[in-house]
Structures are given as structure tokens and as C-alpha cells.
C-alpha positions in Angstrom: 0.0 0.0 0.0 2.9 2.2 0.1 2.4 3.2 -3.3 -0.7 4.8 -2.7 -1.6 8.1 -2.9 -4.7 9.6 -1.3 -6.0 12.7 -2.6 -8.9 14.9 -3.3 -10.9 14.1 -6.6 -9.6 16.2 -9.5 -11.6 16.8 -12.6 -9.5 14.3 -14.4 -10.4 11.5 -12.2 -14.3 11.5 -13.8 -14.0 8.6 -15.9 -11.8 6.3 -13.9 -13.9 7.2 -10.8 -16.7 5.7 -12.9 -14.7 3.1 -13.7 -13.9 2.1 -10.3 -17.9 2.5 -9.1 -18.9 0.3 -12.3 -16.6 -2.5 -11.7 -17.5 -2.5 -8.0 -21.5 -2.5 -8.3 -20.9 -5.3 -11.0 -18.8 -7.4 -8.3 -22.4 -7.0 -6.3 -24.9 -7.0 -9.2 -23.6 -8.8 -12.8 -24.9 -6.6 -15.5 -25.2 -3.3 -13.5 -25.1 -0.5 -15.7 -24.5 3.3 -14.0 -27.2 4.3 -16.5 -29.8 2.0 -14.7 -30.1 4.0 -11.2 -31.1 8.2 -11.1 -28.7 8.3 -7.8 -25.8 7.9 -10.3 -26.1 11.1 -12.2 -23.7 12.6 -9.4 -21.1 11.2 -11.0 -21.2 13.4 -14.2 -20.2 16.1 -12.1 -18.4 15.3 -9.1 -17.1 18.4 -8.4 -20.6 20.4 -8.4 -22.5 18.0 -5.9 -20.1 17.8 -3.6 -18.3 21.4 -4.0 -20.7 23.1 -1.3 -21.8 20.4 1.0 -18.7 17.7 1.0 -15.6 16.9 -0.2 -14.8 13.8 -2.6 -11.4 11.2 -2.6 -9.7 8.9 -4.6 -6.7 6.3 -4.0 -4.3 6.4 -6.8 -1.9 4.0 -7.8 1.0 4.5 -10.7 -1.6 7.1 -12.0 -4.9 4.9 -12.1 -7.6 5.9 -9.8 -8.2 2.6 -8.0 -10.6 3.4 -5.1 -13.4 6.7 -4.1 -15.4 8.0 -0.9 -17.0 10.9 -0.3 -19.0 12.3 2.0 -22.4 14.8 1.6 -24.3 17.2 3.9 -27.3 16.3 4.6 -27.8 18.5 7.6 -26.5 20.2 10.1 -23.6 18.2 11.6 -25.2 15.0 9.5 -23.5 14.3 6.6 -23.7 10.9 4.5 -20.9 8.3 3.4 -20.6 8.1 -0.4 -19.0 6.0 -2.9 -16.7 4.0 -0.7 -15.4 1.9 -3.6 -12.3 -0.2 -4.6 -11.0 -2.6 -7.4 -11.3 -5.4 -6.7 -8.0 -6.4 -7.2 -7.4 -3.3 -4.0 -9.5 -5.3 -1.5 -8.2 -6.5 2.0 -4.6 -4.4 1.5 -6.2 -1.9 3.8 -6.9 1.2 1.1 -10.6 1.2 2.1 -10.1 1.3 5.6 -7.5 4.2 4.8 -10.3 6.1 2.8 -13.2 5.6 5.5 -10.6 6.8 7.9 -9.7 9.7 5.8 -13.8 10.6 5.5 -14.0 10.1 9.1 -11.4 12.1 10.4 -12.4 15.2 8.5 -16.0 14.6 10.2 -14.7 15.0 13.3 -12.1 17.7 12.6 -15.8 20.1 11.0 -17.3 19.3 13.7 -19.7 16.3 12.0 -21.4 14.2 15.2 -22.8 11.6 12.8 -22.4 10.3 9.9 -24.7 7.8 8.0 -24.1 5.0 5.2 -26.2 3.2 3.3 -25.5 -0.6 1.6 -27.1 -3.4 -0.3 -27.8 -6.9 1.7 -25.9 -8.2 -1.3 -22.3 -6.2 -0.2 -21.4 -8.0 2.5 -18.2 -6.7 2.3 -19.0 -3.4 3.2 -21.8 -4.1 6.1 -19.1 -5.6 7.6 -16.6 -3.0 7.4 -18.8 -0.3 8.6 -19.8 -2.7 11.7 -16.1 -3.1 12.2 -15.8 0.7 12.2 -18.6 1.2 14.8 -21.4 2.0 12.7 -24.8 0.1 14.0 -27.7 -0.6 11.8 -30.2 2.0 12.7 -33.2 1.2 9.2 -33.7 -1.6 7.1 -35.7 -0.9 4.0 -36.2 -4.2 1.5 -32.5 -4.9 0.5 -31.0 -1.6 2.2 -29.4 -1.4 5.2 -29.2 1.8 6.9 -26.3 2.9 9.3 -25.0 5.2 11.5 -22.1 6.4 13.9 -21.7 8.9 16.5 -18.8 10.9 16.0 -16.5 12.5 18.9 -13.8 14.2 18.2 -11.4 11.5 18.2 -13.5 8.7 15.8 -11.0 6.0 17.0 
């Protein structure tokens, strides 16, 4: 993991970033097409949704954007996990651990008390990280699982 560099999202990073978020839902869902689901239309313009009310990251590697998060206002001191993806070939080395950390310590540091996430039943991968990470279950809606953590201002 040395390699890796973790940075903010540059306007350059748009089609690899959809890259990374294709090949990741199609590790959960064979077929999955970003055209199939309206929430996807942030990724056209990274920048503008989350240039007011959050802050996007990648994890590069040699140049290739390999793995994204990002988190979004949704109100005061709430704000939302996004896009916490990763090649596959990325997974269990860490780098997503390193970006949820990254999206949790700015929380704390702006003064964010909670943040929420929101998975398929299907990514067991990522229920379990976010359990791991303190986050409980708070919502189940059919295959959604809704989850929060209370922040302080050491998230550790």
C-alpha cells in the first residue's frame, strides 16, 4: 500500500472514478449499468455536488484511480458516506479502511457528530466493514441497510 496516494478528486479522475464505481457494483450485481439508477447522475459532475456540501477522494496507484469516498451534507452536523469503492484487485490491503478513515477524520475535525451510510444486503463486504468501524444498523428498507455512527472528536 505504500504506493498509494490519497487525494482529493480532481476533474480528471471522472472517468476512472466511474470506472472504479462500475466494476465495484458489478462485483455485487452482474450486469449493472451506471445508466440504470437516477442516484448515479452525481457522478457526471463530481465536483458540483459535492463542492458546497462535501468533499470527494480517490486512492491512486502508478496514476490509475483505483478506489473513491465521499461524504455529503445532509444537515447540520449529518453528513452521508458516499462511494466508498475499490477494485477489486485493491480489497483486503487496507486502502478502504485508509479512505473511510480519511472521510472520518475530516467529520470529526468540522465538527460532523454523525455520519450515515447506506449498503445493499448483497455487499457483505461493506456491512461488515462499517460494523467493524462502529457503525450500527439504525433502518432496514427491502434490501437496504441503513447505518450510523456517532462521531467525537477522536473517531477511533
Amino acid at each position: 500500500m505504500s504506493n498509494i496516494i490519497f487525494r482529493k478528486y480532481q476533474n480528471k479522475d471522472k472517468e476512472q472514478v466511474k470506472k472504479v464505481v462500475l466494476s465495484a457494483m458489478q462485483d455485487i450485481r452482474p450486469g449493472y449499468s451506471l445508466d440504470s439508477e437516477e442516484r448515479n447522475r452525481d457522478l457526471d459532475d463530481i465536483q458540483k455536488q459535492y463542492k458546497d456540501k462535501g468533499i470527494f477522494w480517490v486512492a491512486v496507484d502508478k496514476g490509475t484511480v483505483i478506489g473513491t469516498v465521499g461524504i455529503l451534507e445532509d444537515s447540520n452536523n449529518i453528513v452521508w458516506l458516499k462511494r466508498l469503492f475499490l477494485l477489486n484487485t485493491y480489497r483486503n490491503k487496507g486502502i478502504g479502511k485508509t479512505l473511510l478513515y480519511i472521510a472520518l477524520e475530516h467529520c470529526s475535525n468540522s465538527q460532523i457528530r454523525k455520519i450515515r451510510a447506506v449498503t445493499s444486503i448483497h455487499a457483505a463486504i461493506a456491512e461488515k466493514m462499517l460494523q467493524k468501524n462502529g457503525f450500527k444498523l439504525y433502518k432496514r428498507e427491502k434490501d437496504l441497510l441503513f447505518y450510523e455512527k456517532k462521531l467525537n472528536k477522536f473517531f477511533v
